[in-house]
N, C-alpha and C positions, 0 to 999 in steps of 0.2 A: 506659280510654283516657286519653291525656296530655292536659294541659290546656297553653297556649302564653298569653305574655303577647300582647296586639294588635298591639304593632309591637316586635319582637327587634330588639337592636343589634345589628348585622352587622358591626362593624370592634373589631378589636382591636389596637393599637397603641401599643407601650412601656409595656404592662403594664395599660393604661387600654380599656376598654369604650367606644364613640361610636356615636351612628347617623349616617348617611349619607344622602343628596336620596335614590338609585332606591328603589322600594318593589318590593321584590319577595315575590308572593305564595305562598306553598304547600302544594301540594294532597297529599290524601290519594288515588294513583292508584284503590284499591281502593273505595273509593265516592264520589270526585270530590270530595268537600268540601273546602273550606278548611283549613287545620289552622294554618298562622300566616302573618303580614306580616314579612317583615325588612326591615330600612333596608339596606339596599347603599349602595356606595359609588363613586369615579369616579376620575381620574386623579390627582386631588389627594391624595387618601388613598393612593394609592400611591406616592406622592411622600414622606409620610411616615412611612408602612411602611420603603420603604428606608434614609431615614434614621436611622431609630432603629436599623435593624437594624446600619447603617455603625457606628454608635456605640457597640455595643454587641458588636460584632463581636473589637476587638483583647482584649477582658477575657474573653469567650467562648473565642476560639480561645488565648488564652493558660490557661484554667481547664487544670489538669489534668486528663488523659484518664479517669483514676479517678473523679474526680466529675463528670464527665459521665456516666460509667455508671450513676452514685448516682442520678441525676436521669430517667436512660429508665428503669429499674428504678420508680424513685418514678411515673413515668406509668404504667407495666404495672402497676403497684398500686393506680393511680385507675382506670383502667378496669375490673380485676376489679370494686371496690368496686361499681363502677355497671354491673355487667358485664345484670342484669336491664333497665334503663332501655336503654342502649344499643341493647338488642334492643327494646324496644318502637319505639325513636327512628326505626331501619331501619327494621322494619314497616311503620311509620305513614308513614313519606317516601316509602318506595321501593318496597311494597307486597309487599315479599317475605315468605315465610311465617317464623314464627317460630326453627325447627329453623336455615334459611338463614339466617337475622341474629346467629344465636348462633356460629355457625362461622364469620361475620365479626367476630363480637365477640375469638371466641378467639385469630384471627388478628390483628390487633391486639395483642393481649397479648404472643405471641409474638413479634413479629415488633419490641418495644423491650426484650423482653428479648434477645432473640440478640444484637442491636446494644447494648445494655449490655456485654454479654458481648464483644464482638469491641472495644469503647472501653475495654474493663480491658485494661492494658499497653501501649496503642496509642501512648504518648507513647515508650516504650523499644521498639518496632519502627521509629520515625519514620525513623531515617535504619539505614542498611544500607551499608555501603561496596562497592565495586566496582572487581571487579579491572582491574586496569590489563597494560600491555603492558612497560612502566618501571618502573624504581626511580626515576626523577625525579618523579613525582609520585604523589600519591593521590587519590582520591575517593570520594565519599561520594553519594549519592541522598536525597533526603529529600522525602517525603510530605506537605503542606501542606493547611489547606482553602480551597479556592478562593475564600469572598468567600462575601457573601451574595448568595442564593439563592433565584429565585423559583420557585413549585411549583404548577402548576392540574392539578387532578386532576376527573375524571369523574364522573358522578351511577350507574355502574349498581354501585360498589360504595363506595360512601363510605365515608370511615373507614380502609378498607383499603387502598385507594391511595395516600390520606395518608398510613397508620402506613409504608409501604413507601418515602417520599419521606421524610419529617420524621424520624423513626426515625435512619436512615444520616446525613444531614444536619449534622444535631446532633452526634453521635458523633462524625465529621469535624472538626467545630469549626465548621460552616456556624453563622451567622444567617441566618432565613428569614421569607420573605414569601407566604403559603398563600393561592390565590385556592380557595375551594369551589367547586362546582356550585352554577351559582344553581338548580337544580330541586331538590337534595337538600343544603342546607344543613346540616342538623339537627344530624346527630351530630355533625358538624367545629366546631357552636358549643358542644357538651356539650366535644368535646374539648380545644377551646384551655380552657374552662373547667379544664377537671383538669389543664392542663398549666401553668395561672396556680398552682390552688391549689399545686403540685408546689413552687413557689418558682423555679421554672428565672427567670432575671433578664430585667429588662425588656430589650426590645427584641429578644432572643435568637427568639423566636418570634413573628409577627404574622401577621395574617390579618385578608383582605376580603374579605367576599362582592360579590358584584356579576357583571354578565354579562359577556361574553366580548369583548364591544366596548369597553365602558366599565373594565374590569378589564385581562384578559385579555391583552389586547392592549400598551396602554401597558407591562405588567409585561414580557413579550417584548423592547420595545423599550427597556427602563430602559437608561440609560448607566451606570450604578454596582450592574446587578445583573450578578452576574460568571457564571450561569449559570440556564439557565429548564430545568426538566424536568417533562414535560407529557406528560398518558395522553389521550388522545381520540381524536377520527376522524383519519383518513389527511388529508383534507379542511382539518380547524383544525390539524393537525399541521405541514403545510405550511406554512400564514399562522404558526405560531409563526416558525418558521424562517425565513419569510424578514424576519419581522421582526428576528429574532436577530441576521442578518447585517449589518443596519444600526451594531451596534456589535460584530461581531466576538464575539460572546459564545458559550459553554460551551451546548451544546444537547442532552441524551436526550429520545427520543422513545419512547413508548409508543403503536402504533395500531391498527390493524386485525388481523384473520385471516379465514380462511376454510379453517379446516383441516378434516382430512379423519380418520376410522376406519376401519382397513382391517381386513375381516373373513376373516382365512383359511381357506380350507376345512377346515384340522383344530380351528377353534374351537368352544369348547364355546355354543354358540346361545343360553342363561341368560345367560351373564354378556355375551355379545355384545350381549343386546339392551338388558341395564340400561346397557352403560358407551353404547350409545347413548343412550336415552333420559338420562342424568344427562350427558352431553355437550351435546347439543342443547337442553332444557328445565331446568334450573338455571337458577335468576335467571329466568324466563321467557326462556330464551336468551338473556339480553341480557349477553354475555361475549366479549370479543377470541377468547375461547380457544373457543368453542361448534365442536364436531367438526360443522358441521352436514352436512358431503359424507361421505355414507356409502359406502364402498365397498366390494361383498358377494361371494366368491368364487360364480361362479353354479351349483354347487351345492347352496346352500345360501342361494338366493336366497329364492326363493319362502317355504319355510320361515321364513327371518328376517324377510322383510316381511310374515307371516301377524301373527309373534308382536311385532313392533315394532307393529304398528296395533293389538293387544290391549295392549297394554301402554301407550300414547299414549292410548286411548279411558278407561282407566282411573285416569288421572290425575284428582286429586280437584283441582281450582282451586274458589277463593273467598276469602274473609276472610282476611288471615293470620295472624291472631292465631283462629282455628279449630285444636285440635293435630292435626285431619287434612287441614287443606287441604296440599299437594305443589307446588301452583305455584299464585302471586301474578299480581300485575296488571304490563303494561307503566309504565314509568314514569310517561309523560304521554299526552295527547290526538295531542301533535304523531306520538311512536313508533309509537303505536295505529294511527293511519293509514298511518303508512309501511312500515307491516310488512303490513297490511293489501292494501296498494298492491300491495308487492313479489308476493303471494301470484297477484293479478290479473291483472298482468303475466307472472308465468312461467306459468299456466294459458291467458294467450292466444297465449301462445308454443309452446305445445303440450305443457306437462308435464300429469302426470295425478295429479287428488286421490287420494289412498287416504283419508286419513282429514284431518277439522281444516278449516281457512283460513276461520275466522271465528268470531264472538263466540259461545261458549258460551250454549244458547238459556235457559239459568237464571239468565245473569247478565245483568239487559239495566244494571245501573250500573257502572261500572266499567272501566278500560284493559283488557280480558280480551281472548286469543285464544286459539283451543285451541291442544293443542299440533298440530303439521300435518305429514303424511308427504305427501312429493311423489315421483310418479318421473319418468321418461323427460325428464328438466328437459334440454335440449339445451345443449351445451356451452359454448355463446356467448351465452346468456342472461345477465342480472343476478341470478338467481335464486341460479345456480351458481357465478356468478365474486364476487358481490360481499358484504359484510359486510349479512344481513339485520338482527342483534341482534332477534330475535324467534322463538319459538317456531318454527322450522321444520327439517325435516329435509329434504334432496335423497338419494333413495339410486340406488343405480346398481352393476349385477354388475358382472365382471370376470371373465378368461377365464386370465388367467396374473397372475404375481406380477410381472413385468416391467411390464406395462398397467396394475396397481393402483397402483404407484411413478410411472408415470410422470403417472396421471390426478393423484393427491396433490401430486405438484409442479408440476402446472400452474397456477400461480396465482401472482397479482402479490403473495403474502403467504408465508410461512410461520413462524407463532409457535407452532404445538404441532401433534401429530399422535397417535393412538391405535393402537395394534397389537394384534389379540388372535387369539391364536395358542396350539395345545398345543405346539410346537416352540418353545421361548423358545431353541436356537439360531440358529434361522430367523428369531425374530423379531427380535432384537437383527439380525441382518442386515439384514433390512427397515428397521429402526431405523435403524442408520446411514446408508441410504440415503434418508431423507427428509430436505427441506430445510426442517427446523422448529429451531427453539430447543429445545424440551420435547415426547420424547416419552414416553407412557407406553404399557407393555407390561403387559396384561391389570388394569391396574389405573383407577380414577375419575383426576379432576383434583388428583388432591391436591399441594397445594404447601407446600415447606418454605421457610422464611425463609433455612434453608442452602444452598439451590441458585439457580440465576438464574433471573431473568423477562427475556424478551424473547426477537425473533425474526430469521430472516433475512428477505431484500428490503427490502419496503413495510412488514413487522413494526412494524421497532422500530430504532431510532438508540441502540445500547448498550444496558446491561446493570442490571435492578434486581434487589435482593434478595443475597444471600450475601457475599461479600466484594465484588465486584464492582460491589455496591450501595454500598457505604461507597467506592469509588475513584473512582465517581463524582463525587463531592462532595469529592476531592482533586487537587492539580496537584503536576506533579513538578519537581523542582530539584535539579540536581547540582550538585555544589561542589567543584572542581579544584582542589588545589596544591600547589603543587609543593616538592619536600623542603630541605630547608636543612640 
């Protein structure tokens, strides 16, 4: 187990390590202990965040694009190095099993190499000229980065949210101001660590821990941060924005889902049930992207909810540094409840337990729920309509493929959707006709750093990951003139 010093400095800024007034403590979800103190920080330190980043901004976005790749490349090289530590770091903060930390580890890695890779040559794609309608003038487009850049990312997958913000960023030519998760700190302080060693120049990268009020906030509302792009609830999603508005500033949102699995009667019922279960219970369900609205052609109903509650009841939870525990603990006390709550509420609303909605009776320490099959969850319930982030499945037949499309897009969300089907031209059909960002067709969650993250509706505000990710964190500028 990792050993923490008593109080971790929380603020990193213009290359310099400081602690800060809040103390913020954290826990190991999986058996509630302590594991370290950080000093967080407050308005003031975001005051100097910014500035250093202002300053260090014109030498950054002026570095050529080639050694900026030099330098994400050199972080994808400090995280392999520590690629074991890192998975312990996850583990220990966020209680997720070991296998799950390593596939965040790797993702990471990936995902500043790709953006190395898309920052080589990016100074000779900058400008692109545009045809005109005249021989009196010409023009040109050119591609800029927007300014520095504040970035608060979520506790259910640390690390990876970050390498998905800071990554693109950088690349761009952004200077950035990173607030962590005050619940899961950890890796994000290992990583500004390997991104100081890397040499990347001061100011260029800074980061303050602190919570959401005292951080968070002020950072939204900076006058000299020229854009905020923020993963959390629909909820702080909002308060970012409307703080944003105050100064007109550049806003992605990352928020919620409540997507959906549609099971079509010619699917093979194996792989039906695993892409269920690794939908819903990954992370302990705790993912924007959790398919947790299952929808089952009712042929093949009963059948799937025989072998989906064999398949749930079988999940090994505990330790997760155990190499067979399958699913970890919620993150904290406050989750544990809330999911807890949610379970309570749709069973007095009339859904009906199959299997789960409460603490595992061999683990009485720990954020633990089982994982949980619910059915008949009525339509207008919280159960069904809204982001649990906890271990739970809602399934529900379906009587035509029309009813299953329409059940799937009923929802104030759509970031991903699942299809599994022996007809992959039926399913691609069905595919197109869901209102998600990402769907996938007989296959897990797997995500490429090449393709985008985000959704439609209440999803998501723009695009991260692939190129899309890197244009984020640029502004465009056209240059007229005219011929002599």
């Amino acid at each position: 187990m990792l050993n923490f010093p008593q109080n971790l400095a929380g603020v990193y800024i213009d290359g310099q390590w400081s602690h800060g007034p809040q103390a913020l403590t954290v826990v190991n979800p999986a058996s509630e202990q302590v594991l370290a103190h950080v000093d967080g920080a407050d308005e003031s330190a975001v005051d100097l965040a910014v500035a250093a980043a202002q300053r260090a901004f014109g030498g950054w976005s002026g570095t050529p694009s080639v050694v900026r790749a030099g330098y994400l490349r050199a972080i994808a090289e400090g995280v392999q190095a520590r690629r074991e530590r890192l998975i312990q770091l996850q583990a220990c903060n966020n209680g997720k099993p070991l296998f799950e930390a390593g596939i965040d580890v790797d993702d990471v890695i990936a995902t500043f190499n790709y953006y190395a890779t898309l920052a080589d040559g990016l100074d000779e794609r900058q400008d692109t000229s545009v045809p005109l309608p005249t021989d009196e003038f010409s023009a040109r487009v050119r591609r800029e980065p927007c300014g520095v850049v504040g970035l608060i990312v979520p506790w259910n997958f640390p690390m990876v949210t970050t390498a998905w913000k800071v990554a693109p960023a950088l690349a761009a030519g952004c200077c950035v101001v990173l607030k962590p998760s005050e619940v899961t700190p950890l890796a994000e302080l290992e990583l500004a660590a390997i991104i100081a060693e890397c040499g990347v120049p001061q100011g260029v990268f800074n980061l303050v821990c602190g919570t959401g009020l005292a951080v968070g906030a002020p950072m939204a509302a900076h006058r000299r941060i020229a854009k905020v792009s923020f993963t959390g609830s629909n909820a702080v999603g909002v308060q970012v924005m409307q703080r944003a508005a105050e100064t007109v500033k550049g806003v992605s949102l990352e928020l919620g889902g409540k997507s959906a699995l549609l099971v079509l009667e010619d699917a093979d019922l194996d792989l039906a049930v695993e892409l269920a279960s690794g939908g819903g219970y990954f992370n302990a369900g705790q993912m924007c992207s959790a398919t947790s609205r299952v929808l089952v052609a009712r042929p093949l109903y009963n059948e799937f909810l025989q072998r989906l509650k064999a398949r749930a009841e079988a999940i090994v939870q505990g330790d997760p540094f155990e190499p067979g525990t399958e699913m970890g603990a919620l993150v904290n006390r406050a989750q544990y409840q809330r999911v807890l709550g949610h379970i309570q509420a749709g069973l007095a609303a009339g859904a009906v337990l199959v299997t789960g909605g409460a603490r595992p009776a061999a683990l009485p320490v720990g954020y633990f729920v089982q994982p949980t099959v619910l059915t008949d969850v009525p339509l207008d319930s919280a159960l069904w309509n809204e982001e649990i982030f906890g271990p739970v499945l809602c399934v529900r037949p379906f009587d035509s493929e029309a009813e299953a499309i329409e059940l799937a897009n009923d929802s104030d969300f759509g970031l991903v959707a699942s299809v599994v089907s022996a007809d992959t031209v039926r399913a691609e059909t069905v595919a197109n006709a869901l209102q998600a960002g990402l769907v996938w067709i007989n296959a897990p969650q797997v995500i490429f750093p090449q393709t985008a993250w985000g959704g439609y509706k209440q999803s998501s505000l723009g695009r991260e990951l692939g190129p899309w990710g890197l244009q984020a964190f640029q502004e465009i500028k056209h240059v007229v003139r005219a011929s002599l």
